[in-house]
C-alpha positions in Angstrom: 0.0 0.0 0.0 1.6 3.1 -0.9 0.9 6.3 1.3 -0.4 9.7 -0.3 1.2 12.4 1.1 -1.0 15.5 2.5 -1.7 18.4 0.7 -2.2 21.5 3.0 -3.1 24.6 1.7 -3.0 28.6 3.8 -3.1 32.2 3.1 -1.2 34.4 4.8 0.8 37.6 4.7 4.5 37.7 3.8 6.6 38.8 7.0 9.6 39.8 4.9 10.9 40.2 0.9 11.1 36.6 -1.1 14.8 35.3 -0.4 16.9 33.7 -2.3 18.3 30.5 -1.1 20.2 29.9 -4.3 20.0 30.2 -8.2 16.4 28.0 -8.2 15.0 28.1 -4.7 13.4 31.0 -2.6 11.8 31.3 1.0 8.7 33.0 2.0 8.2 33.8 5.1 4.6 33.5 5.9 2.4 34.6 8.7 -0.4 32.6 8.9 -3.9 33.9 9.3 -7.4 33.1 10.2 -5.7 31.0 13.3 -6.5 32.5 17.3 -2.8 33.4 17.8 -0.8 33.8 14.2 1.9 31.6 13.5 4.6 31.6 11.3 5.5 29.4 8.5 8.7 29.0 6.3 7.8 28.5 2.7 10.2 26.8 -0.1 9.9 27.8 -3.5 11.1 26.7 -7.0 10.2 25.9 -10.4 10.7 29.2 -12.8 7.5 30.2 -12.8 7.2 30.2 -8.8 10.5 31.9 -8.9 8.8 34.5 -11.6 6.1 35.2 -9.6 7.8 35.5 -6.2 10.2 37.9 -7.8 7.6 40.2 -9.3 5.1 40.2 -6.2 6.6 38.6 -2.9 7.3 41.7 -1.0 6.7 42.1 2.8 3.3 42.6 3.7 1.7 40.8 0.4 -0.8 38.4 0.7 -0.1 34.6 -0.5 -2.2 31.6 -0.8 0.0 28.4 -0.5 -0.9 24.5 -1.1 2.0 22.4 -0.6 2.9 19.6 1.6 5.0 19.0 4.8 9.1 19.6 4.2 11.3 17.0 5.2 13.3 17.7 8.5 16.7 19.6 7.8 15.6 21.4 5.0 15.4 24.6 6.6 11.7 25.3 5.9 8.5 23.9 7.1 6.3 23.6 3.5 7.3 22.5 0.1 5.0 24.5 -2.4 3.0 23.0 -5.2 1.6 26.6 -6.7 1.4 29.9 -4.4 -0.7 32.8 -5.9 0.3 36.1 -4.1 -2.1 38.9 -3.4 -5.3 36.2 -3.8 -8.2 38.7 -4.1 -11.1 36.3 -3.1 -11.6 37.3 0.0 -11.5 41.7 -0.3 -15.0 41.1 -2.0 -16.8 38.4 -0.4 -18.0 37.3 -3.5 -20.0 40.1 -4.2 -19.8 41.7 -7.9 -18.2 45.7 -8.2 -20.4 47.6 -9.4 
């Protein structure tokens, strides 16, 4: 039986500017919300168009939307990300149509 590994997924705002870790990888530092007492999550990054994005958009105090899974220990970060979307607008609206 082969085990699926969890997908999590969380929006938050960016604590500090996307970091390069090396040539193909950033960080995001992440500050989860909708939780009673925020906490803080370590985000890995690659891929070139994660990398695109993050460089165009990942400054501090942008919001992100991450679904990812679970980062193996001693890997510096706490989530390996699948697809992030920074500034996700869903939620300024509440689903309602501008006029």
């Amino acid at each position: 039986m082969e085990f699926e590994e969890p997908v999590i997924w969380f929006e938050g705002l960016l604590m500090s500017d996307a970091a390069p870790v090396s040539p193909t990888a950033m960080q995001l530092d992440v500050r989860i919300e909708g939780t009673a007492t925020p906490k803080k999550a370590i985000v890995g990054i690659s891929g070139p168009d994660q990398l695109s994005a993050a460089k165009l958009a990942g400054r501090k105090g942008t919001g992100v939307m991450v679904k990812g899974r679970i980062a193996d220990e001693g890997t510096g970060v706490d989530v390996i990300a699948d697809s992030i979307a920074f500034d996700p607008r869903h939620a300024a609206n509440d689903g309602k149509e501008k006029e």
